[in-house]
Each structure stands twice: as C-alpha cells, then as structure tokens.
C-alpha positions in Angstrom: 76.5 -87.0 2.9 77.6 -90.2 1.2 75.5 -89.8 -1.3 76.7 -86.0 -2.1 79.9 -87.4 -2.3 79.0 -89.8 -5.0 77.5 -86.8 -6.7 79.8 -84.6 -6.7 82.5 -87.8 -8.0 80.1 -88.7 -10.5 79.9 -84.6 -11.7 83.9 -85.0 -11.8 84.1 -88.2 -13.9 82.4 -86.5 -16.2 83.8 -83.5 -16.7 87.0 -85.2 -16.7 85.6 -87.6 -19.5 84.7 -84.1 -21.3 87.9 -82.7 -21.4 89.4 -86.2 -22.0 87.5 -86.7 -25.7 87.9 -83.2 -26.5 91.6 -83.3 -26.0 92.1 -86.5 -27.9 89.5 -84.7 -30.5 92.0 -82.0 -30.8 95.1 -84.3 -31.0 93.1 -86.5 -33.9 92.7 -83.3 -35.5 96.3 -82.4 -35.2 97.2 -85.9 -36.7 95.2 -85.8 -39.5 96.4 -82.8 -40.4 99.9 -84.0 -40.2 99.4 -86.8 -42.5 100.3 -85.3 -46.2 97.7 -85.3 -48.7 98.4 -87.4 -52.0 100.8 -85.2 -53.8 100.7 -87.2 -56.8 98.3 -88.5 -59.0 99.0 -91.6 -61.4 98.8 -91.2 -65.1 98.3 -94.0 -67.8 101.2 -94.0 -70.5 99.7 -92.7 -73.9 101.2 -91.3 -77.0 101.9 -88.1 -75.6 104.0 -89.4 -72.5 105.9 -91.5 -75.3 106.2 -89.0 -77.7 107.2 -86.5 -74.8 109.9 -88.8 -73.9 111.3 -89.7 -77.0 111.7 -86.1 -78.5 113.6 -85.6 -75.3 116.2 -88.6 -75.4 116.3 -87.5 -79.2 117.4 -84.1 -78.3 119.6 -85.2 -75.4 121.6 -87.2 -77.4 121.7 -85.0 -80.7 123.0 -82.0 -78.3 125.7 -84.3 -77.0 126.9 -86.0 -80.2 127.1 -82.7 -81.6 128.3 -80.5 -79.1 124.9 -78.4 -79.9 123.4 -77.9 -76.3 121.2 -75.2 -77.3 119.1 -77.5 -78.5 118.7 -79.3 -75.6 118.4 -75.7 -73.9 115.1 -75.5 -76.3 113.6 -78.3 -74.1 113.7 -76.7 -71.0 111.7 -74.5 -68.8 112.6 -71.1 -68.6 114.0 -71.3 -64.9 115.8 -74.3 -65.5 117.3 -72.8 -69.0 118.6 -69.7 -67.1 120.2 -71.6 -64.8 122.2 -74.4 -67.2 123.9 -71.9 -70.0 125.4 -73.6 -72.9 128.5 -73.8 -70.9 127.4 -75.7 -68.1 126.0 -78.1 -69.8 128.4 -79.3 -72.2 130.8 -79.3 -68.8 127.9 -81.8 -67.5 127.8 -83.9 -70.0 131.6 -83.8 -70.6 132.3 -87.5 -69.2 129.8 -89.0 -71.3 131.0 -87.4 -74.6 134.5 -89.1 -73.4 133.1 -92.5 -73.6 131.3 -91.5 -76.4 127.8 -92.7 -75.3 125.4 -92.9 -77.8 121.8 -93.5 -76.8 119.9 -92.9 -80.2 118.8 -96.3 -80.1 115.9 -94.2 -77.9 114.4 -93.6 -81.3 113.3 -96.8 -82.1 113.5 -98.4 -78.5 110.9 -99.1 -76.1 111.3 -97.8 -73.0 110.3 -99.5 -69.5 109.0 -97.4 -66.8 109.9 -98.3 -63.7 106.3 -96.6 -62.3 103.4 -94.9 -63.9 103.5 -91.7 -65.1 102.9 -89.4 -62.1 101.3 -85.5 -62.1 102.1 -84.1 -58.8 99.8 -81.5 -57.3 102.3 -78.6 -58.5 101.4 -79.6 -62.1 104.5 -81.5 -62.6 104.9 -84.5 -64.2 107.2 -87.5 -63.6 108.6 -90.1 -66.1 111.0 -92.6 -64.7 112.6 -95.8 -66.1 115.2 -96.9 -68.5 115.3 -97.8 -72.8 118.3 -100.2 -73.6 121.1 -99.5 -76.2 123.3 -102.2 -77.9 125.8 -101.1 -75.3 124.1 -100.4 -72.2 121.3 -99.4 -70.5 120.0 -95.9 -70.2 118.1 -95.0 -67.2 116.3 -91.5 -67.3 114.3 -90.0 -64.2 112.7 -86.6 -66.0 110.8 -84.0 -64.6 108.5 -81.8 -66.9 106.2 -78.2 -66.3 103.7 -76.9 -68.5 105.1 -73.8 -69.9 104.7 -71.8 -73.2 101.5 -74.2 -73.5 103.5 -77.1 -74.0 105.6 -79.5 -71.0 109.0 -78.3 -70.9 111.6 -80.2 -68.8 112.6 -79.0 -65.3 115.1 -81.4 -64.0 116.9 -84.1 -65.5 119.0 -87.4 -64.2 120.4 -90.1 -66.5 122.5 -93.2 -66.1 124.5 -95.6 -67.7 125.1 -97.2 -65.3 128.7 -95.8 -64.1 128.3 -92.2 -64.4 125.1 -90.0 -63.8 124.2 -86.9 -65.2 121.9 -84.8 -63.3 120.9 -81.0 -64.3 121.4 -80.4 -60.2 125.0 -81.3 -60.4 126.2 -77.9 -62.2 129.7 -77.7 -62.8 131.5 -75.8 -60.4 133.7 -74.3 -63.0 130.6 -73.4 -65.5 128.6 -72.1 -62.2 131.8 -69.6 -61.6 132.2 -68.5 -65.4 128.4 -67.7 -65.3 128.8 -65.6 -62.4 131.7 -64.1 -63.4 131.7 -60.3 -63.4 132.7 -59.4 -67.6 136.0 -59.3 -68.7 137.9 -55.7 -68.3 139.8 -54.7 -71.0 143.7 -54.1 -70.2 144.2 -51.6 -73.3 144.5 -48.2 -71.8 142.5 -45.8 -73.8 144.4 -43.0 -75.1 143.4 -39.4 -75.4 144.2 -36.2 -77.0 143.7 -32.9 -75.6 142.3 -31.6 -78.6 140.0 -35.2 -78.8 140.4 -37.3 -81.6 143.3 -37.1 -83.6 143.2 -36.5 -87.4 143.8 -39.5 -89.9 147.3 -39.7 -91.7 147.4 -38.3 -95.0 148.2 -41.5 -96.3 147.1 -45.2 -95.3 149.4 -48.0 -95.6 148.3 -51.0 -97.6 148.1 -54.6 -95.8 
C-alpha cells in the first residue's frame, strides 16, 4: 500500500514538474517576446552623412536670413512639407530671426556628433550633435527619410542654447491660418434682370 502511495506521489511530482517547465517555457517565451528588437542600427560618418548635413544647415540658415522658407520647404519630405506651409515656418523660426542668429559658419565648421549616425528599422536616419559659431553653439537633432530617391528631412530640432526650434512645435497661429476655411468675399454681387448690363458709350480716362 505504502509503496502505491509512493507511486502514485512520484507520478504527481512529475506531472507537476511537467506543467511547471512548460509554464515557465511559455512565460520565457512571453518575455522574450517583450524585449524590443534593435530598432537602430549604427552608421559610420562618411561624406554623404556630412554632406547631408551641411546642405541642410546651409539651407536652414539661407531660408531664415532671407525670409525664403520655401527653400527649406525643398528639403523636406512630403508629409512633413504639407504639414509646415511657408507660414508656419517663418512663425517658427520668428524668435531666432529676432536675435538675428546666424549659423553659416556650418559651411566651413566641423560638426561633433554627439552619437553615430543611426538608421532605424523604419529606414530612418538620425544625425545628432552640434557645429560651433563665433557666437554660440548650434545643436541640431535631424531626422531624415528616403524619398524622391534621395533623404529628405522629416523632423527637425535646433538650439542655441536659449531658444529651440523644433518642426513639432507648429505655431498655433500658423496651424489656425492653415486650417482656415478661405476668405468670403463681402462685395454683394449685383444683377440685372436682363443679365449683364451694356458698357457706357463713353469710358472715362484715369
């Protein structure tokens, strides 16, 4: 009898041991699962990560010396364009173009990344760091997609310092005049009831 007993507890264990590694099987499963795959890739910096980034700190600060933003426009992606008009962006930039910040030292500068060039697993790519000026330092975190066969930025963020300018910071004021519905003329059209009324005999000289 004892030795059913033990039988029957040693048959138990067992299946409890069973059900014990299968469950924590399933819950390592689960874990792993959990645990994000690398979502970025590291990328060495060559001439075309410099180049990239200098034709953009180029164009940046050509569209905000000049007032121009359509250029800057011409860097962007497509979604990213539709969303910043001309408008908004010179409202974005307006606090810089007050202090009259001038980064075109970018042109000749070298700039210091403050990591590696990343490409995420979303094909976008990631340059962060700064480029000194004679009167401060310009920090940049830029976000680019390939688009039109070429990279095309996507988001923006730069510093001075004091004041950042980010492309996710849309100006209230530009976001309502996009959204605006047109303007509505006040005139009030006038009609004849025999439709269009002949032209005077005579027209006065301005």
């Amino acid at each position: 009898m004892a030795g059913r007993s033990n039988r029957i507890a040693w048959i138990g264990a067992r299946c409890a041991f069973v059900v014990l590694a299968t469950c924590c099987g399933i819950v390592s499963a689960a874990a792993q699962s959990a645990v994000p795959a690398a979502v970025a890739r590291q990328l060495p910096f060559g001439p075309a990560e410099a180049i990239l980034l200098r034709s953009t700190l180029i164009g940046t600060n050509l569209s905000n010396a000049t007032g121009e933003y359509a250029l800057l426009r011409g860097l962007m992606a497509p979604e990213t364009a539709n969303a910043l008009p001309v408008e908004a962006l010179a409202a974005l930039f307006a606090p810089w173009r007050a202090k009259q910040r001038d980064f075109g030292f970018a042109a000749i500068a070298d700039a210091e990344l403050s990591e590696p060039p990343s490409l995420s697993s979303d094909g976008e790519l990631r340059l962060a760091g700064d480029v000194p000026t004679p009167s401060f330092k310009l920090a940049f975190e830029l976000t680019y997609v390939k688009a039109q066969n070429r990279w095309l930025l996507k988001r923006f963020s730069f510093s001075d310092g004091v004041i950042t300018i980010r492309s996710t910071d849309v100006p209230a004021a530009a976001q309502a005049r996009k959204t605006a519905p047109p303007a509505r003329s006040l005139a009030v059209p006038v009609t004849a009831p025999g439709g269009i009324p002949p032209l005077p005999p005579t027209r006065p000289w301005y």
